[in-house]
PAZAPA-4460 file (N, C-alpha, C; in steps of 0.05 Angstrom, whole numbers, plus 32768, in hexadecimal, padded with zeros to 4 digits):
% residues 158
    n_x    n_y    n_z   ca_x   ca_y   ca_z    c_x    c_y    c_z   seq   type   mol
   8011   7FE9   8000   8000   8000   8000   8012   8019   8000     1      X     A
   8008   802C   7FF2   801E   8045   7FF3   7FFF   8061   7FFB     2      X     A
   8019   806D   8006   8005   8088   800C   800C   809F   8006     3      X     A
   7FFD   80B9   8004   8006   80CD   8002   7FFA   80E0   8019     4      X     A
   800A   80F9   802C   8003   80FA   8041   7FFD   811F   8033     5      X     A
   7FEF   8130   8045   7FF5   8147   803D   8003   8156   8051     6      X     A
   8000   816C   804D   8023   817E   805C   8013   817C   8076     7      X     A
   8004   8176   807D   7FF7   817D   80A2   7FFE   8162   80B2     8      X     A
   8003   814E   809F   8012   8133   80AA   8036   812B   80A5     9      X     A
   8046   813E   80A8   8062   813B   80AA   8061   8125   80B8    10      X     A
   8062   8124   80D4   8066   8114   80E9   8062   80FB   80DF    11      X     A
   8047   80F0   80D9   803E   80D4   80D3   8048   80CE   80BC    12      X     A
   804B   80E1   80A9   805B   80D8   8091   8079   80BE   8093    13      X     A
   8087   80DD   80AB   809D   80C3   80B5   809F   80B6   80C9    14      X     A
   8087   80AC   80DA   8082   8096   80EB   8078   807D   80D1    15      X     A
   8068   808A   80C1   8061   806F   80B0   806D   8069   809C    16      X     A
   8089   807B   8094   80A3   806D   8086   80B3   805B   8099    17      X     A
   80B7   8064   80AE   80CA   8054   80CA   80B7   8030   80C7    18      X     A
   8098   803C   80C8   808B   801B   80C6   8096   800C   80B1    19      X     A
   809D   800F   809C   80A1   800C   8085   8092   8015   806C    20      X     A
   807C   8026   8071   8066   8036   805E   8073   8042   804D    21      X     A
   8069   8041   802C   807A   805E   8013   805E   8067   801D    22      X     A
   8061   8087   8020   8063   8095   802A   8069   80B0   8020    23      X     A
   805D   80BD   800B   805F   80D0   7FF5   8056   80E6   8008    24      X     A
   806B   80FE   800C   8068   8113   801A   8072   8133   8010    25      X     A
   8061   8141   8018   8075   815D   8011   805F   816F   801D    26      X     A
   806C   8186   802F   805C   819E   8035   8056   81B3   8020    27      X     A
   8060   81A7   8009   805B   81C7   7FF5   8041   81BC   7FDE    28      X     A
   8039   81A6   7FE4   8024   819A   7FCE   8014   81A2   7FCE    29      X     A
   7FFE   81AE   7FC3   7FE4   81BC   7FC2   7FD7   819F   7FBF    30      X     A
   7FB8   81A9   7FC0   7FA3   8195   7FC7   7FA4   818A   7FAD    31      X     A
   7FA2   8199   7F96   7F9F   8187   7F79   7FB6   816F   7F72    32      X     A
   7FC9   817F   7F7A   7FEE   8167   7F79   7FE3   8157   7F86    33      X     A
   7FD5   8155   7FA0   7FD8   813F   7FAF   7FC4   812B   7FA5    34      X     A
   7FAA   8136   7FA0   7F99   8129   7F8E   7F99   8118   7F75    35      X     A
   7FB5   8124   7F6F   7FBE   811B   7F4F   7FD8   8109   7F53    36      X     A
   7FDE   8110   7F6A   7FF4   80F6   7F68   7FE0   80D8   7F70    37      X     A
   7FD4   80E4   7F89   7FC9   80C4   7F97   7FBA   80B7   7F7E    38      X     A
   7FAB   80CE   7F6A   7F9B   80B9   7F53   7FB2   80AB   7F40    39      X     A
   7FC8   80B9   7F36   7FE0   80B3   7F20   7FE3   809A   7F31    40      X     A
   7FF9   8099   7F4C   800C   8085   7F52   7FF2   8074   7F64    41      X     A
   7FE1   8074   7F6A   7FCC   8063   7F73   7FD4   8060   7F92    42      X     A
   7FDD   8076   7FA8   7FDB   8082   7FB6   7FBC   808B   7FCE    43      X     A
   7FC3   8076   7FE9   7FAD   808A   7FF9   7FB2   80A4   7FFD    44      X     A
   7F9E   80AE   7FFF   7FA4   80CC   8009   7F97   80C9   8028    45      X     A
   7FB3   80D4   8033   7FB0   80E1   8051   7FAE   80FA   8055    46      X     A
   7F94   8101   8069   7F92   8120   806A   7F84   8127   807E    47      X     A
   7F89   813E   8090   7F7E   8148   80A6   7F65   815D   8095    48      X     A
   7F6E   8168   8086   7F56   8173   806F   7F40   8164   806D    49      X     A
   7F28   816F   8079   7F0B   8169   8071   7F05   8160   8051    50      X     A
   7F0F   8181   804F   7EF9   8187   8034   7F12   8179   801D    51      X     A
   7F2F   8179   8021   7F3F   8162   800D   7F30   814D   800D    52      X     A
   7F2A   813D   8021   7F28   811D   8026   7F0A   8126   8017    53      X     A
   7EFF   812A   801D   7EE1   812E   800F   7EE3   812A   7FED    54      X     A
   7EF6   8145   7FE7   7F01   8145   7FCE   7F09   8128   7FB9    55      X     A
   7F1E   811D   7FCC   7F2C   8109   7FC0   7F10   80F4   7FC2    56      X     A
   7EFD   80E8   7FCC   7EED   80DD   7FD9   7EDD   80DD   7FC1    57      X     A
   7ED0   80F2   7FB9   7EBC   8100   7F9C   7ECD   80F4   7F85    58      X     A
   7EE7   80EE   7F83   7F04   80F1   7F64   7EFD   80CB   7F67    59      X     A
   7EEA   80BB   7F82   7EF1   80A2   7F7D   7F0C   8097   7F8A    60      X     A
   7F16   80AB   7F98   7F36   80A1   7FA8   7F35   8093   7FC0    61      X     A
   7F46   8089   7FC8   7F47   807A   7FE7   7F55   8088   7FF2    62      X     A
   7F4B   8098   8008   7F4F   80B1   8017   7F4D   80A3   8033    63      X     A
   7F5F   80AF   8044   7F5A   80AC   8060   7F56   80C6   8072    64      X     A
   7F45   80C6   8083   7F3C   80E3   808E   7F46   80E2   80AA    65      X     A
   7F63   80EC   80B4   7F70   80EE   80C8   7F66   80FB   80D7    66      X     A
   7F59   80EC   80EF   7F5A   80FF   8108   7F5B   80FE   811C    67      X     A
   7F72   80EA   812C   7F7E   80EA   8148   7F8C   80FE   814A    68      X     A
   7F8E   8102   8162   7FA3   811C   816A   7FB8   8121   8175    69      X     A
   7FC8   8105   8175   7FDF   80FE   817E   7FEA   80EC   816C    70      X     A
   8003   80E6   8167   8015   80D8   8159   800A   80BA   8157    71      X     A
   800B   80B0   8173   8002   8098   8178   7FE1   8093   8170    72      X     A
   7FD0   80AA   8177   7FB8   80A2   816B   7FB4   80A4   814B    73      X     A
   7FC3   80B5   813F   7FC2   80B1   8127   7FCC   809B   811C    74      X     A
   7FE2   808C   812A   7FEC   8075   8119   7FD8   8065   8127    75      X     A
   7FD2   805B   813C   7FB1   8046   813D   7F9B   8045   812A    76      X     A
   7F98   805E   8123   7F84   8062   810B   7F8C   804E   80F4    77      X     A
   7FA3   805C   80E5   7FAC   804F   80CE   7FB3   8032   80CF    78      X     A
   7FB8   802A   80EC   7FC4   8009   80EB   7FA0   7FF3   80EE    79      X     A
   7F96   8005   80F7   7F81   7FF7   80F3   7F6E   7FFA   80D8    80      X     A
   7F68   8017   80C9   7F60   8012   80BC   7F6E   8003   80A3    81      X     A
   7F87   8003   809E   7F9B   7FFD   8088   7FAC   7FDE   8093    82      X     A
   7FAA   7FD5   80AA   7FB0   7FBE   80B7   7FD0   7FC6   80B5    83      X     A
   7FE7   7FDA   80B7   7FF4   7FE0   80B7   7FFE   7FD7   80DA    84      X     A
   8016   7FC4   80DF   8024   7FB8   80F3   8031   7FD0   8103    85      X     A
   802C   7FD5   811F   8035   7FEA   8133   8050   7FDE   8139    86      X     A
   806B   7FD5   8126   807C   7FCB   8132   8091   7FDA   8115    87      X     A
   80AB   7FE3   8120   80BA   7FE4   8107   80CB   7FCE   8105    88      X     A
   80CE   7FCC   80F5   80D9   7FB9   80E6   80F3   7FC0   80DC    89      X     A
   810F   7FBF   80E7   8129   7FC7   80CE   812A   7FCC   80B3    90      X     A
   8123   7FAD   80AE   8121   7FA3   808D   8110   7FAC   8081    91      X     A
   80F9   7FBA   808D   80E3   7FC4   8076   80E7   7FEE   8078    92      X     A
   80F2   7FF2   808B   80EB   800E   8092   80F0   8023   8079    93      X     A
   80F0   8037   8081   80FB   8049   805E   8102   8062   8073    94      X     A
   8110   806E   8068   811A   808E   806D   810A   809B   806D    95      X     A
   810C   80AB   808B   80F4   80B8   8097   80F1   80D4   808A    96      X     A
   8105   80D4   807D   810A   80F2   806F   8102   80EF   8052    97      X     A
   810A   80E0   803C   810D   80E2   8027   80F3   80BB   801A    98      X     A
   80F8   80AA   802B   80E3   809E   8027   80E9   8082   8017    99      X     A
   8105   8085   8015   8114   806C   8009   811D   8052   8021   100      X     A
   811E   8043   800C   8121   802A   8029   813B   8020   8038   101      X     A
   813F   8028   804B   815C   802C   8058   816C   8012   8057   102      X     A
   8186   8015   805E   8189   7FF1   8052   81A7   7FF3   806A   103      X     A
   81A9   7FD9   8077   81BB   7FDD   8092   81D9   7FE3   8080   104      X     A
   81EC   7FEA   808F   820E   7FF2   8090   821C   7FE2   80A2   105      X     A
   822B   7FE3   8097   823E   7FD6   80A5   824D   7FE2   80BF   106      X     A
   8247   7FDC   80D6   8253   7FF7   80E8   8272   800E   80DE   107      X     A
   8286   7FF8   80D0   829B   7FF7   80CE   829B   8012   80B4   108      X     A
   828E   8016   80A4   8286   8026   8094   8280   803C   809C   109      X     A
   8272   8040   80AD   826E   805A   80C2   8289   8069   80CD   110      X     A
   82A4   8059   80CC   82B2   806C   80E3   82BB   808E   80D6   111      X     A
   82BA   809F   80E7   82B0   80B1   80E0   829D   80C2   80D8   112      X     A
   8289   80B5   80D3   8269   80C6   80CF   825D   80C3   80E1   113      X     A
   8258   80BA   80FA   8243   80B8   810E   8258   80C8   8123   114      X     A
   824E   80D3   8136   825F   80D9   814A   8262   80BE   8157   115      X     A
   827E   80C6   8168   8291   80AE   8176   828A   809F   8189   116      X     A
   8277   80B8   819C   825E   809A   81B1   824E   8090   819B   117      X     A
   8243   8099   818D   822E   808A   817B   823D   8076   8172   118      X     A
   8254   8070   8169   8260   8064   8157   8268   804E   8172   119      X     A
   8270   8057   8183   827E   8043   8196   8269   802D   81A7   120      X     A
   824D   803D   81A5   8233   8034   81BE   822A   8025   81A6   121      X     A
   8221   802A   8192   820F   8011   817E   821B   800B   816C   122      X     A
   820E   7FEF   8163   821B   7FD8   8150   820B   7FD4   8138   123      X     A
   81F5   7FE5   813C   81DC   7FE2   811E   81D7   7FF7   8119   124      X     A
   81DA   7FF5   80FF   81DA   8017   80EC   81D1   800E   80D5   125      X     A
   81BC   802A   80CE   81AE   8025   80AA   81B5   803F   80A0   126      X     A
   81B0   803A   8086   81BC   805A   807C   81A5   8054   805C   127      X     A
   81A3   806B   805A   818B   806C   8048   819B   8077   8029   128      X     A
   819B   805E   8013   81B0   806C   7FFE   819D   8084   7FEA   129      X     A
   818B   8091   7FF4   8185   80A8   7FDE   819A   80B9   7FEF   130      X     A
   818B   80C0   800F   819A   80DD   8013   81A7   80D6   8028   131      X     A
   81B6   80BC   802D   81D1   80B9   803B   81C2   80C1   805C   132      X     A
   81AF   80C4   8064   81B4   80C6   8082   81B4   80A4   808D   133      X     A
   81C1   80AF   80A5   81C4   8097   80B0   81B7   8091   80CF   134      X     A
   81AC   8076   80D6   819D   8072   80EE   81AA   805F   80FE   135      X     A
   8197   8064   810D   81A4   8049   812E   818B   804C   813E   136      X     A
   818D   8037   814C   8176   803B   8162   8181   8046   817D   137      X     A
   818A   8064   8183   818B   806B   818C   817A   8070   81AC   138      X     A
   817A   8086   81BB   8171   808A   81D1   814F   8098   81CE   139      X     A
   8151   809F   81B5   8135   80A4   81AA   8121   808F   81A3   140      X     A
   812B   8076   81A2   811C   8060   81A0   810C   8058   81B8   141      X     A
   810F   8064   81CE   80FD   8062   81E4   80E6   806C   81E7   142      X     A
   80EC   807B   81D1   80C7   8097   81CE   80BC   8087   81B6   143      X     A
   80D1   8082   81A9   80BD   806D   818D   80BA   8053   8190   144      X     A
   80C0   804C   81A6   80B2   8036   81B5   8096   8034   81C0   145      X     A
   809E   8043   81D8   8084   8058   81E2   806A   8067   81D0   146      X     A
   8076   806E   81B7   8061   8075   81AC   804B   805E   819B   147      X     A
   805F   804E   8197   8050   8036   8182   8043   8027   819C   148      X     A
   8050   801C   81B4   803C   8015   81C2   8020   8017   81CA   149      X     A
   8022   8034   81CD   8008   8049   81D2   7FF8   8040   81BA   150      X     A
   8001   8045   81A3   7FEB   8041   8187   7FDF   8023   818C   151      X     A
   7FF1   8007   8191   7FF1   7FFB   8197   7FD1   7FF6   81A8   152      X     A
   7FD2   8009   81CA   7FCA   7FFF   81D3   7FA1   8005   81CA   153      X     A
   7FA7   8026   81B7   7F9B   8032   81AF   7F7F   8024   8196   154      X     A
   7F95   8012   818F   7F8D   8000   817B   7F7F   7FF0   8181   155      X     A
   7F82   7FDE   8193   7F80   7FD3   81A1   7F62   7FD2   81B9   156      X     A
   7F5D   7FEF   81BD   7F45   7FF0   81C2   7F20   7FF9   81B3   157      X     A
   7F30   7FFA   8195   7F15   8002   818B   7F0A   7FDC   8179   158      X     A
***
């Protein structure tokens, strides 16, 4: 399944590339681009917009009409309506930035680009070959733990 998000969903854009979701994003797209990509590349459209989702809805599109109000309730939404898994996955994830699918490194390849605790404290690293950033499961992985739980538990009760 691929989606297209509009500029009022940054955030979930790259929580649902981290899931492994494509994940078609940009804050500068007007309502028609967005309309016209989700019909071209066969694209949901995600949108906090009423009167978009309405729009795309009338064009015959498969639109989703976002409206939790937290990170974690918005991803409960989507995992239940889209059966989308509250767990990331390494092997499937994509770059939270650019949307390509990250692919692991070799630590040893790193020396020099990560700072030196980073480089010295972890042993698993991905690096994403469009735009070269590079990841770890860092100390931030405790809140994106925390947050998928919550969707989790969120999910869980409807």
């Amino acid at each position: 399944m691929k989606f297209i998000a509009d500029g009022m969903l940054g955030k979930l854009a790259r929580w649902l590339r981290m899931l492994g979701q494509d994940v078609k994003y940009s804050n500068s797209f007007e309502d028609d681009k967005l309309i016209a990509i989700a019909q071209e590349e066969h694209r949901v459209l995600l949108t906090r917009d009423l009167e978009l989702y309405r729009r795309a809805i009338a064009k015959g599109l498969v639109a989703f009409y976002v409206e939790g109000q937290t990170e974690a309730a918005r991803l409960s939404e989507l995992a239940k309506r889209f059966n989308i898994p509250l767990a990331i996955d390494m092997t499937r994830s994509r770059c939270p930035k650019c949307n390509t699918k990250i692919q692991p490194v070799p630590k040893e390849a790193l020396v020099g680009k990560v700072e030196k605790n980073t480089f010295d404290y972890y042993e698993e690293f991905w690096r994403c070959p469009n735009c070269g950033n590079i990841y770890w499961q860092g100390a931030h992985w405790a809140r994106i733990r925390t947050t998928l739980e919550e969707a989790r538990k969120l999910k869980a009760q409807f």
